[in-house]
C-alpha positions in Angstrom: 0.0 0.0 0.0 1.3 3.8 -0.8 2.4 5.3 2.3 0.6 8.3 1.4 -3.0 6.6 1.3 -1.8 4.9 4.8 -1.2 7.8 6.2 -4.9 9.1 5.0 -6.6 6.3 6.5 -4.7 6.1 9.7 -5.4 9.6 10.6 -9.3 8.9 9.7 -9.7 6.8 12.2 -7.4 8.6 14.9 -9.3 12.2 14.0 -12.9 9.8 14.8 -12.1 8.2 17.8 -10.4 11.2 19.2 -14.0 13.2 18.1 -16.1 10.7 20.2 -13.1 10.6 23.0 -13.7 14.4 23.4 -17.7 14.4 23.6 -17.2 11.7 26.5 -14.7 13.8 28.2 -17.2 17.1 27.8 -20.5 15.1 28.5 -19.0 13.9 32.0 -18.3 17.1 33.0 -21.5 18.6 31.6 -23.5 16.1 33.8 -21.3 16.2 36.8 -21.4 20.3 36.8 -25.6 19.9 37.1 -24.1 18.0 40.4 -24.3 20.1 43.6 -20.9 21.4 44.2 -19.0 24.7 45.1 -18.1 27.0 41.7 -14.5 25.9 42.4 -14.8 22.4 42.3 -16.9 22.7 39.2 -14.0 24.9 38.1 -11.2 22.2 38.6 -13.3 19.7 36.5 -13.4 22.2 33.8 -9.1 23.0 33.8 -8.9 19.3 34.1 -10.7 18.7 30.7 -8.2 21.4 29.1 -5.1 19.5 30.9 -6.0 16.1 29.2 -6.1 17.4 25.6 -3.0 20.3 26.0 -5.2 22.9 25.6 -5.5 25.4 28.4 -3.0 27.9 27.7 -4.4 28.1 24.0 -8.0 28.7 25.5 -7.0 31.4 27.7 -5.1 33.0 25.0 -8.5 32.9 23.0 -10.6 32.7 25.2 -9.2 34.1 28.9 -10.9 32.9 31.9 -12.3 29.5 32.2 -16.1 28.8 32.2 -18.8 26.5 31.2 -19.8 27.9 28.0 -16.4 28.5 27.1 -14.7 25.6 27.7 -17.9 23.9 25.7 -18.0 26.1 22.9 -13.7 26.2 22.2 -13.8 22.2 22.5 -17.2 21.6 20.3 -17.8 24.3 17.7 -13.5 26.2 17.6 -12.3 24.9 14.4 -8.8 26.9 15.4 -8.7 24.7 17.9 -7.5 21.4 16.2 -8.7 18.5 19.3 -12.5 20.2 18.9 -15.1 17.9 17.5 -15.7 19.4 14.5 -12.2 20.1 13.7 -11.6 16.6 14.5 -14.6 15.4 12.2 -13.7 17.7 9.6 -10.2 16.7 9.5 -11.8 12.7 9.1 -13.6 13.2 6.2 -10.9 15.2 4.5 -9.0 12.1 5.2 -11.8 9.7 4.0 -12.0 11.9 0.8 -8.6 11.7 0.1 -8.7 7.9 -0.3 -12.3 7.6 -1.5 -10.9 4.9 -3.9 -9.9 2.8 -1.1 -13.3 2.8 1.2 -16.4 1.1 0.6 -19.5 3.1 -0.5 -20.7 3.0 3.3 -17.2 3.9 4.8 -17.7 6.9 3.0 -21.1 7.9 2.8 -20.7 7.4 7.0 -18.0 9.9 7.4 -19.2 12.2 5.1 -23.1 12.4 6.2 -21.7 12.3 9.6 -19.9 16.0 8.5 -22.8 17.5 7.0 -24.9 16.6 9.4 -22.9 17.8 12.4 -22.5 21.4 10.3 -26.7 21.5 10.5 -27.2 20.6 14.1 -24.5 23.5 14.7 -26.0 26.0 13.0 -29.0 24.5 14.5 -28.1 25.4 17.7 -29.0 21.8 18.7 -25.9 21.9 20.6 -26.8 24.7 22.7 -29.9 23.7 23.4 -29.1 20.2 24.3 -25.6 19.7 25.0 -25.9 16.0 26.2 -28.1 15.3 23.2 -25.5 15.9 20.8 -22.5 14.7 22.6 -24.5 11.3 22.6 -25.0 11.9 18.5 -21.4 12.2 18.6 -20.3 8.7 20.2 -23.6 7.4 18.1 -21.7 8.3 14.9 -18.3 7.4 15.9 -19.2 3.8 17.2 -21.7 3.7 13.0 -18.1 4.3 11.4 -16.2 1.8 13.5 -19.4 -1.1 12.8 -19.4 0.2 9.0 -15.8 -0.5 8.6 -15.6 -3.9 10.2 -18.8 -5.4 8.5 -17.8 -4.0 4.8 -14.2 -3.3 4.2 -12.1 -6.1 2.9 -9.8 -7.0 5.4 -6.4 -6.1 4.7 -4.0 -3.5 5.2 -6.4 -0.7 4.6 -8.5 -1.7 7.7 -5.4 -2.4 9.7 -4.0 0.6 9.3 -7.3 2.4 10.2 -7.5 0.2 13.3 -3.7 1.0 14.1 -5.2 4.6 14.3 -8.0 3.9 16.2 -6.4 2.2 19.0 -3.4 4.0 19.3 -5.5 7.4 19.6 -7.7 5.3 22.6 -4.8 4.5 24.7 -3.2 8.2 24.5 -6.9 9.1 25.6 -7.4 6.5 28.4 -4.2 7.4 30.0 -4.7 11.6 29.6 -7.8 10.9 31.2 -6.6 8.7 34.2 -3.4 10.8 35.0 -5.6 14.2 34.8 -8.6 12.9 37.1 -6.6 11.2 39.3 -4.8 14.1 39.9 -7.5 16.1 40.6 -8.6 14.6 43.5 -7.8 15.6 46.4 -8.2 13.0 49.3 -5.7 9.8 49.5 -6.2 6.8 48.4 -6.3 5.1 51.5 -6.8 8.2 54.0 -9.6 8.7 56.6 -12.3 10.7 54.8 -15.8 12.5 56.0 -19.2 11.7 54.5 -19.3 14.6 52.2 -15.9 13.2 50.8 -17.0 9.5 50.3 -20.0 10.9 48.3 -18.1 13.3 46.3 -15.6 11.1 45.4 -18.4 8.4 44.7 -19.9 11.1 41.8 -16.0 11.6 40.7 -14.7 7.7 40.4 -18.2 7.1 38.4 -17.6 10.3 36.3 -14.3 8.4 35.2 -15.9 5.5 34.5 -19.0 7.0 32.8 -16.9 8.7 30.0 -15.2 5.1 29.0 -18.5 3.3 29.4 -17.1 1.3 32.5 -19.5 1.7 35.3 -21.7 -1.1 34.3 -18.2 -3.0 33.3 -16.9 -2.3 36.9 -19.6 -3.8 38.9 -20.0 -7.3 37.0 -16.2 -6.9 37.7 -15.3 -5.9 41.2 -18.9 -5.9 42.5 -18.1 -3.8 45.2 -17.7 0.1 45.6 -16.1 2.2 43.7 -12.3 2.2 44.8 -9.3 4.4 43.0 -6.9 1.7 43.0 -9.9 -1.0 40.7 -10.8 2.1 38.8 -7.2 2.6 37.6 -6.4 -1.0 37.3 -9.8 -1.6 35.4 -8.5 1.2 32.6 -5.2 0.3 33.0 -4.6 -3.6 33.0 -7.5 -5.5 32.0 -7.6 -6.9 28.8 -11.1 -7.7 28.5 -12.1 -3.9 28.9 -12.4 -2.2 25.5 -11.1 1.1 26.7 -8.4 0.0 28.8 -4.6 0.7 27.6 -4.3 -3.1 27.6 -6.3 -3.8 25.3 -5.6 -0.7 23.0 -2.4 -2.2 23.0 -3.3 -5.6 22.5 -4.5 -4.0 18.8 -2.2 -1.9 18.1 0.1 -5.0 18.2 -1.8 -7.1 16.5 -2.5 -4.7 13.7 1.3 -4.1 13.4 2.2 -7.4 12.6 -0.9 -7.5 9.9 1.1 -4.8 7.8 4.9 -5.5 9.4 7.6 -4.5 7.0 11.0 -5.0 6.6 12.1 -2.0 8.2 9.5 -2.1 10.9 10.7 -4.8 13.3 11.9 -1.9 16.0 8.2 -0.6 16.2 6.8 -4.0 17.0 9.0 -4.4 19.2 8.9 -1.4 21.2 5.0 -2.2 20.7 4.8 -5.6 21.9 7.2 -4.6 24.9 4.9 -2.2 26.1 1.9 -4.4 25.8 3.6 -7.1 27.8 4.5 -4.7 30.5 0.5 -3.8 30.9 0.0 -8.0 30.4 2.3 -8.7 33.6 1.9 -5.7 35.7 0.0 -5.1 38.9 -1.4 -2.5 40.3 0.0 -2.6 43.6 3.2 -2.2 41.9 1.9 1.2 40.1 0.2 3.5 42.5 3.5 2.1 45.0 5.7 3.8 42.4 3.7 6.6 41.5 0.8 6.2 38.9 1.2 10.0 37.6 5.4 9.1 36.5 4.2 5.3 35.2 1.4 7.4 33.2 3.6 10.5 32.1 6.2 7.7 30.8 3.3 5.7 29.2 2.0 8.5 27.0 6.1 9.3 26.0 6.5 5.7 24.7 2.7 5.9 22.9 4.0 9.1 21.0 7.6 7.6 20.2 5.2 4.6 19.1 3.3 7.2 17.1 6.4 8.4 15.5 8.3 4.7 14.7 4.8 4.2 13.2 4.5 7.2 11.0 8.6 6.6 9.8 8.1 3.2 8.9 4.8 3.2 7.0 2.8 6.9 6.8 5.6 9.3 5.5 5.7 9.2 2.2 9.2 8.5 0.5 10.5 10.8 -1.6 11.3 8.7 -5.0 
């Protein structure tokens, strides 16, 4: 396959899972701010968002302080702002077009009504007038393209390199989102804590687990109450949970060696190193070595994966 229509189709499918990552992210905090709370603890939930994608010093350059409608309207409607939804959905059917050739009819069609449509529902204003509405439109049409792909695309490197995207964009989510939220809470782990703190930090553990679709996952799991340390190692170690970095891993891996190359033994490597790490580890281990340096190292090897990825198959060579 040409490098260049590799490249088009693996940043498809990151630019659509980060689109439905981001309405998640925004329709947590959305619900958790109708929660009653103190302005400043709404606040922190609001920075926190900004601190997963990279983005708060560009919204206060824009935008300057940091509120509600702000926050909402930079990460939804901005398209200067690259990570909001319909940057990220226009960037994914630019993509799509680009290698119309090599989608199906309802690959296509998918991304591109999905465009259109999101264009009328925001000059609509069906986003202002129901935020939660949308965001669920959002995940709706992310999780159509995903179904679309897998039940029409022949399967070969075209739909591996789309599901290299896909996954490798997940796990750089999962893990912004654990190391941000994890940090913004302010009790310990394992320290004494009064009533109004249990229940707060009851509405914040099933916030997290909310925006990867894992509260219902962690009771048939645990069935118990919600505690940091299963909360991190249910996103962080379990295979069997779709969101989790283990099993974004477990694809990427497998979707490298689909479309492995002579020059791109390093990358699987480096791949299938990490993936074991996650197979192998414990939690215990983690949080007793610091969950926000194993995370913080985590999302430096994902990017160098990123890059080993983009050298040995996206860029296209210059003969």
């Amino acid at each position: 396959m040409l490098s260049r229509t590799a490249d088009h189709l693996f940043w498809m499918a990151r630019y659509t899972e980060r689109a439905e990552n981001t309405a998640r992210m925004l329709d947590v905090n959305y619900q958790t701010s109708l929660l009653p709370q103190s302005d400043a603890v709404a606040l922190v939930g609001w920075q926190g968002l900004l601190s997963i994608s990279e983005l708060r010093s560009a919204y206060e350059t824009r935008h300057g302080d940091i509120d509600v409608r702000g926050v909402m309207d930079f990460m939804v409607k901005d398209e200067s702002n690259p990570s909001s939804i319909m940057s990220c959905l226009s960037a994914a059917r630019e993509n799509a077009r680009a290698v119309r050739g090599t989608l199906t009819t309802e690959v296509w069609e998918t991304q591109n009504q999905t465009w259109l449509e999101v264009k009328r529902m925001i000059r609509g204003g069906e986003f202002e007038r129901d935020p939660a509405q949308f965001f669920e439109w959002v995940k709706f049409r992310s999780h159509l393209s995903r179904g679309v792909t897998l039940g029409t695309m022949l399967m070969d490197e075209a739909l591996y390199f789309m599901r290299l995207g896909t996954f490798l964009e997940r796990a750089d989510n999962t893990a912004r989102l654990v190391d941000v939220k994890f940090h913004a809470l302010q009790s310990d782990f394992y320290g004494a804590a009064s009533e109004k703190d249990q229940e707060y930090d009851f509405y914040h553990w099933s916030a997290i687990l909310r925006s990867v679709s894992g509260f219902e996952v962690y009771r048939k799991v645990y069935r118990d109450v919600i505690r940091p340390e299963r909360v991190a190692e249910l996103l962080i170690l379990r295979p069997d949970m779709p969101r989790s970095l283990h099993a974004s891993l477990n694809e990427v891996v497998k979707n490298l060696a689909m479309v492995a190359n002579e020059q791109s033994g390093e990358t699987h490597r480096r791949a299938g190193k990490l993936c074991a790490e996650l197979k192998y580890g414990r939690i215990d281990e983690i949080l007793a070595t610091g969950l926000h340096a194993y995370l913080t190292q985590f999302l430096d090897r994902v990017n160098d994966l990123g890059a080993h990825i983009s050298r040995d198959f996206l860029i296209p060579s210059a003969n």
